[in-house]
C-alpha positions, 0 to 999 in steps of 0.5 A: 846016829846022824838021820841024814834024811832028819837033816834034809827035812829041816833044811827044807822047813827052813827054806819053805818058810825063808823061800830062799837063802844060802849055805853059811845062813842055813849052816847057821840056823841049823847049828842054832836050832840044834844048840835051842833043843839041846838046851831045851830037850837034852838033844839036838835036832839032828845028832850031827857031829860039829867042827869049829871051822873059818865060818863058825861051827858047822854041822859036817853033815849039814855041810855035806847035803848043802854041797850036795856031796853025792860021794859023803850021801847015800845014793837014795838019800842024794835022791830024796835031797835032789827032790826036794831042794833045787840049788840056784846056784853056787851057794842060794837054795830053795824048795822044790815046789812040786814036792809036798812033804810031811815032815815025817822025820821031824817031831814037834819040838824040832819044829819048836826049834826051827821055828823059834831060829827062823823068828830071832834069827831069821832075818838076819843076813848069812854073815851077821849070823856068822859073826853072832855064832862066832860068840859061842864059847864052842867057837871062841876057843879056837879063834887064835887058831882060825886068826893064825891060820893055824887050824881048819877045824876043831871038833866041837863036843856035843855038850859044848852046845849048851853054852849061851851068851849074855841076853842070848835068846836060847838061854833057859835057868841053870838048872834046866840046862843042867837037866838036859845035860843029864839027859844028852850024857846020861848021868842022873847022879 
């Protein structure tokens, strides 16, 4: 079950240690924080449902909260969003400085994850990330399509997310990955 408030929490640990950065950056780092604790912990961060899209993949409910959609939230989820992060403008946000949190929704291996995106990928701008994620076998697939104008969106299945790329700084052994894939699917042969 996708935790909207879960994804709002992470969001907002990115932001408190970015200060500021926009939607296809956080799109992106979220998408990677997921894609490091799959293949780490044998789930993602947020249980989100993804789509190949244009950009690269993207969490639909990450999409949802960062366009601040209050028809595709829950009112008191929309509350606690709009408390917590201030939209700058159409697409630059921040945290809410007056609002401490606790992260009470984030375990310690999702703030492993989100940590570990912010110090490889962090400092990257929003659209070198979006190339980079564009490598992704999850993505590539369908860059014909996106090319051709012939596809808005594919789903991606969760177990696709297990894919990494030569030197790619999310790779573990096979056989760890192989593990949490036992783990996502719940098949233990």
């Amino acid at each position: 079950m996708i935790e909207t408030s879960t994804i709002i929490e992470a969001i907002h640990y990115l932001l408190k240690k970015l200060e500021k950065a926009d939607k296809i950056k956080l799109v992106k780092l979220i998408y990677l924080a997921d894609k490091y604790h799959l293949i780490r912990y044998g789930r993602t961060i947020t249980n989100d449902d993804y789509y190949a899209m244009e950009h690269g993949p993207v969490g639909a409910t990450v999409k949802d909260v960062l366009s601040f959609d209050h028809f595709n939230i829950p009112s008191k989820t929309f509350k606690y969003l709009s408390t917590l992060i201030n939209k700058d403008d159409k697409n630059g946000f921040r945290i809410n400085q007056d609002v401490k949190i606790t992260y009470d929704m984030l375990s310690d291996t999702d703030k492993e994850a989100l940590d570990f995106v912010i110090e490889k990928f962090g400092k990257m701008g929003p659209w070198k990330l979006r190339d980079y994620t564009h490598q992704y076998p999850e993505w590539y697939q369908y860059k014909d399509l996106f090319e051709n104008k012939l596809t808005r969106r594919e789903r991606i299945e969760t177990k696709e997310l297990l894919s990494t790329l030569r030197d790619d700084p999310l790779s573990m052994p096979r056989k760890h990955v192989k593990e949490s894939e036992k783990i996502l699917t719940g098949k233990f042969d």
